[in-house]
LUMKE-964811 format. One line per 4 residues: their letters; for each residue x, y, z of N, C-alpha, C. Coordinates in steps of 0.1 Angstrom, whole numbers. Each point is the difference from the previous one (the first is absolute). Last residue first. Example, Ala and Ser with C-alpha at 12.3 -4.5 7.8 and 13.67 -1.06 7.14 Angstrom:
BEGIN
SA> 128/-22/71/9/11/0/-8/11/8; 3/-57/-1/-9/12/0/9/12/0
***
This chain:
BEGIN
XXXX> -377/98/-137/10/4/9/-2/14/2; -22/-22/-34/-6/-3/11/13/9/8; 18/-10/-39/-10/12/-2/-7/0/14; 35/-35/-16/1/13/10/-11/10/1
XXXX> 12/-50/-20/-13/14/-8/0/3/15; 42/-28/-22/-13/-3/8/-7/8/-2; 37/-36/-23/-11/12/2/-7/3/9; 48/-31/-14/-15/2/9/-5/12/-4
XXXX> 39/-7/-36/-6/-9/11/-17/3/10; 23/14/-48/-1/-15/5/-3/-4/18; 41/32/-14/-17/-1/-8/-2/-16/0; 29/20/41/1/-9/-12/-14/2/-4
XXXX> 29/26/39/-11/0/-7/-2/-6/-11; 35/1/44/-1/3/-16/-15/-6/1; 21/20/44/-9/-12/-1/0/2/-18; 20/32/37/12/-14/-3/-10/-12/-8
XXXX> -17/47/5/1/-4/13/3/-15/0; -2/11/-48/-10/9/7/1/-6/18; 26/-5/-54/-3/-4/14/-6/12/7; 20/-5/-44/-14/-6/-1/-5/-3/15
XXXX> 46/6/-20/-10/15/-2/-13/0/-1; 45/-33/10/-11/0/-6/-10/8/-8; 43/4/26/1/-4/-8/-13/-2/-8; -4/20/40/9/7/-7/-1/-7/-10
XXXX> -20/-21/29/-2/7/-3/4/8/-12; 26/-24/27/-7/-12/-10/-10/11/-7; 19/23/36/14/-1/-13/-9/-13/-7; -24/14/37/-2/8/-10/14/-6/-8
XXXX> -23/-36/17/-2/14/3/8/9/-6; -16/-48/-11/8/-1/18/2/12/10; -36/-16/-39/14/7/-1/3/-5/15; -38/-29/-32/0/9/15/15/3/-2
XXXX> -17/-32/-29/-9/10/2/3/9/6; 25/-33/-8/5/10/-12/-15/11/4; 15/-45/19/-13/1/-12/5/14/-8; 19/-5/43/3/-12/-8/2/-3/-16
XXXX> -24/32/35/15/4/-7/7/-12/-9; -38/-9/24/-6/7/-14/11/9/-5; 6/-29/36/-4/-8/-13/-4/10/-13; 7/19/45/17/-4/-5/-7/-14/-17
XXXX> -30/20/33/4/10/-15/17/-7/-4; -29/-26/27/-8/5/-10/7/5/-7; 21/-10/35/0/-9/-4/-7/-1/-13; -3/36/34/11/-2/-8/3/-8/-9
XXXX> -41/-2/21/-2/15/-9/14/0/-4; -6/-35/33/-5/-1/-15/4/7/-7; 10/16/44/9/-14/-5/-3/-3/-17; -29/28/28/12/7/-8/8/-14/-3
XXXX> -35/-15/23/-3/8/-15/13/9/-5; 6/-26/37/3/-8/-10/-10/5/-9; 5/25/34/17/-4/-2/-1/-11/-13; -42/15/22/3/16/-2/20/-7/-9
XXXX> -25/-36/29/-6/6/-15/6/13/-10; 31/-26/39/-11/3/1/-4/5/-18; 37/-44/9/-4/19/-3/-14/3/4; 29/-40/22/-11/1/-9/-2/16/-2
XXXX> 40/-20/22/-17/-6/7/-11/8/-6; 42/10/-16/3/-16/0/-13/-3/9; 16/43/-23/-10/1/9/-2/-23/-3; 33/26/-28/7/-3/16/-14/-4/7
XXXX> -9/13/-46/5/-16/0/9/-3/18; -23/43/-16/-9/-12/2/6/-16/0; 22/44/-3/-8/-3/16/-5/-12/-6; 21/8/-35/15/-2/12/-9/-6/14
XXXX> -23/18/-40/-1/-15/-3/9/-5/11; -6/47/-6/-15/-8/6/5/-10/4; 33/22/-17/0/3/18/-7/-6/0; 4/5/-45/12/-10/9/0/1/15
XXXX> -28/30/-23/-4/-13/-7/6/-10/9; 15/40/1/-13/2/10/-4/-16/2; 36/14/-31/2/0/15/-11/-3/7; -3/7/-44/4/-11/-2/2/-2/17
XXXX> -18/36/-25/-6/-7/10/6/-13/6; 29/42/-27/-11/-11/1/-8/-3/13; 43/22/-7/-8/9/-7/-12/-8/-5; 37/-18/20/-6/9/9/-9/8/-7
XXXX> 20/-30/-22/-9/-10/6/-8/13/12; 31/13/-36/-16/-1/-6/-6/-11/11; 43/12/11/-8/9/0/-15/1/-9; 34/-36/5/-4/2/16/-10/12/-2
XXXX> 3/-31/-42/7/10/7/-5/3/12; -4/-48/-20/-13/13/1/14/10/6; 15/-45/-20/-11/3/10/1/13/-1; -23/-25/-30/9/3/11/16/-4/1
XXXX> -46/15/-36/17/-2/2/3/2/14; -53/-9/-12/12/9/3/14/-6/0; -40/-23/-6/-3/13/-12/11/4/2; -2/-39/22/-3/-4/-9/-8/14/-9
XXXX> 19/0/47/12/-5/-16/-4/2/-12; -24/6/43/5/12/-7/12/-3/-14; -27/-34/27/-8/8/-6/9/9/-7; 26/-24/28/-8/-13/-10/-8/7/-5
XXXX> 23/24/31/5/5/-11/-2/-15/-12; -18/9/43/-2/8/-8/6/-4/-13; 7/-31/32/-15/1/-6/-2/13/-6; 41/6/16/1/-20/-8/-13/2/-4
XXXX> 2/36/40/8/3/-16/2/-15/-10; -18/-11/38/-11/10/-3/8/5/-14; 25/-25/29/-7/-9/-4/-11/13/-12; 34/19/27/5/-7/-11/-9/-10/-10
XXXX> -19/20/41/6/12/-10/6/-5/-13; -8/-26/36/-10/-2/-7/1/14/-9; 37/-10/28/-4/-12/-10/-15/6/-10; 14/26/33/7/3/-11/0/-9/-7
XXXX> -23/-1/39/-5/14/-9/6/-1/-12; 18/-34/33/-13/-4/-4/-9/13/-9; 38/8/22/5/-8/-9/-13/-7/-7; -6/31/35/5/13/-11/8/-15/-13
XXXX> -16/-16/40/-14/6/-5/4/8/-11; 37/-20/25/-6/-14/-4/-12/6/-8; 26/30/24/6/-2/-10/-6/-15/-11; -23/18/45/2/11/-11/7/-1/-15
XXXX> 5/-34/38/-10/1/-4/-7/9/-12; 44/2/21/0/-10/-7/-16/-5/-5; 10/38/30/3/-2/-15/0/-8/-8; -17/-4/45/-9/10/-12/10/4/-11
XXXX> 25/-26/31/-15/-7/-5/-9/7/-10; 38/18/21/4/-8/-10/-9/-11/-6; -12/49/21/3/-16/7/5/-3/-12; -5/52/-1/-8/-12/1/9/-12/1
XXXX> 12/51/-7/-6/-3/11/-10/-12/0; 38/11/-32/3/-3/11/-8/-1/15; -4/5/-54/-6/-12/9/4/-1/13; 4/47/-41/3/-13/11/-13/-7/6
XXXX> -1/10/-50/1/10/13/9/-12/7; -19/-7/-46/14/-3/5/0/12/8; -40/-8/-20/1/11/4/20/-6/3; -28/-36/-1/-1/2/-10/4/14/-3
XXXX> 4/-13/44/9/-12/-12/-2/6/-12; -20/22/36/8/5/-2/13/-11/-10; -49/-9/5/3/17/-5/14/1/1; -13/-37/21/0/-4/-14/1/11/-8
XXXX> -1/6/47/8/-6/0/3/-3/-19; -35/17/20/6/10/-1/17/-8/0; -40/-24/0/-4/9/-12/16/12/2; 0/-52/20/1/13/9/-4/8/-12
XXXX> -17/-50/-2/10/9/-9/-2/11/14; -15/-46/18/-8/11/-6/7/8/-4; 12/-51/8/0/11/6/-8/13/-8; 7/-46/-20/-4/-1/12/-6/10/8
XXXX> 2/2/-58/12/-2/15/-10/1/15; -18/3/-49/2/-12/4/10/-4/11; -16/47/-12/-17/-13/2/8/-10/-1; 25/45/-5/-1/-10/13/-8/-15/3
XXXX> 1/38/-36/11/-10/-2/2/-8/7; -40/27/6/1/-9/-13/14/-5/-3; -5/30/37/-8/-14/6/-4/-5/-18; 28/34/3/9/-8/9/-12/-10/2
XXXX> -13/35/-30/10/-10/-4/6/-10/13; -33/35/9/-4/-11/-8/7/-10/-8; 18/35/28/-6/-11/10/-9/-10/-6; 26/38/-19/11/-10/6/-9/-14/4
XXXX> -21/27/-46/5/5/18/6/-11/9; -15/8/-50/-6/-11/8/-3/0/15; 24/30/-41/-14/-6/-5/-12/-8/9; 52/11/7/-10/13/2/-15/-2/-1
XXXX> 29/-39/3/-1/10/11/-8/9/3; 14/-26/-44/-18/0/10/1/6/13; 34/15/-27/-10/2/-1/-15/-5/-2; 42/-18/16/1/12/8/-12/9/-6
XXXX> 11/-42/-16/-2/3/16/-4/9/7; -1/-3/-58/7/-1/14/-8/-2/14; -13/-6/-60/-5/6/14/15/-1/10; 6/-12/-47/-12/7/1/-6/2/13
X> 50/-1/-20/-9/-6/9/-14/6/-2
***
C-alpha cells in the first residue's frame, strides 16, 4: 500500500480526516470516534450512530486510498516493475505523494489552493517518474547513480545561470 488510514492519521490528525471522509454524510464524523476505527481501539464509548458514521468516513478514506493507489500506479508502471516492494515504497516519497492525491480527492467541496498545488506537484512528479526523469527515492536511486534528492539529471536539459544567486 502506498499510504494507510492510519498514516493519514498521523499525517492529517483525527479531526481533519473525520470532516474529509465526512463531506458527504448527513451528520458530522466524531474525530475521536474515527481514531479509534482506524487505531482498532474500543468504540464502546460512542452511539451506534457515531459509529456507523465513523465507519461510513474511514470507508470513504479507504476507497479513495484505493482509488489514489490505481492513478499511481498508471504513472509508476510505466518505468517501474510493479508492484513496488512495501520497503522501497517506505523508503520513498511514494507515501507522502499518495496522501496528497488521498486529501485532495476526499475534499468533495472543492480543495483549497495550498491542496491543489500539492495535488499538481504530485501529479507533476509522478509524470516525471513516468518519464524516467524523476526517482521515487532512494532504492530507484540506488539503482541509477545519477540521482540527486529523488530528481535524475538528463544531459540536454534546462540551463540556468545561478551566478546572480
Amino acid at each position: 500500500m502506498y499510504t494507510t488510514a492510519s498514516q493519514l492519521l498521523t499525517r492529517y490528525g483525527a479531526e481533519s480526516l473525520a470532516e474529509l471522509g465526512g463531506q458527504k454524510l448527513p451528520d458530522e464524523v466524531v474525530p475521536e470516534c474515527l481514531q479509534a476505527l482506524i487505531l482498532q481501539t474500543s468504540t464502546s464509548g460512542f452511539t451506534a450512530a457515531e459509529i456507523a458514521d465513523a465507519q461510513a468516513a474511514l470507508d470513504a478514506i479507504n476507497a479513495a486510498i484505493e482509488d489514489a493507489q490505481h492513478f499511481m500506479d498508471s504513472y509508476l508502471g510505466k518505468h517501474l516493475t510493479l508492484p513496488l516492494d512495501q520497503a522501497v515504497i517506505d523508503a520513498s516519497v511514494i507515501p507522502r505523494q499518495a496522501a496528497i492525491i488521498v486529501r485532495h480527492d476526499l475534499m468533495v467541496h472543492g480543495a483549497d489552493e495550498p491542496t491543489v498545488d500539492n495535488y499538481k506537484n504530485a501529479v507533476a512528479w509522478l509524470r516525471d517518474v513516468s518519464k524516467g526523469t524523476a526517482a521515487i527515492g532512494a532504492e530507484d536511486a540506488a539503482q541509477d547513480g545519477d540521482v540527486a534528492s529523488g530528481f535524475r539529471f538528463q544531459p540536454g536539459g534546462e540551463t540556468r545561470d545561478w551566478s546572480g544567486f
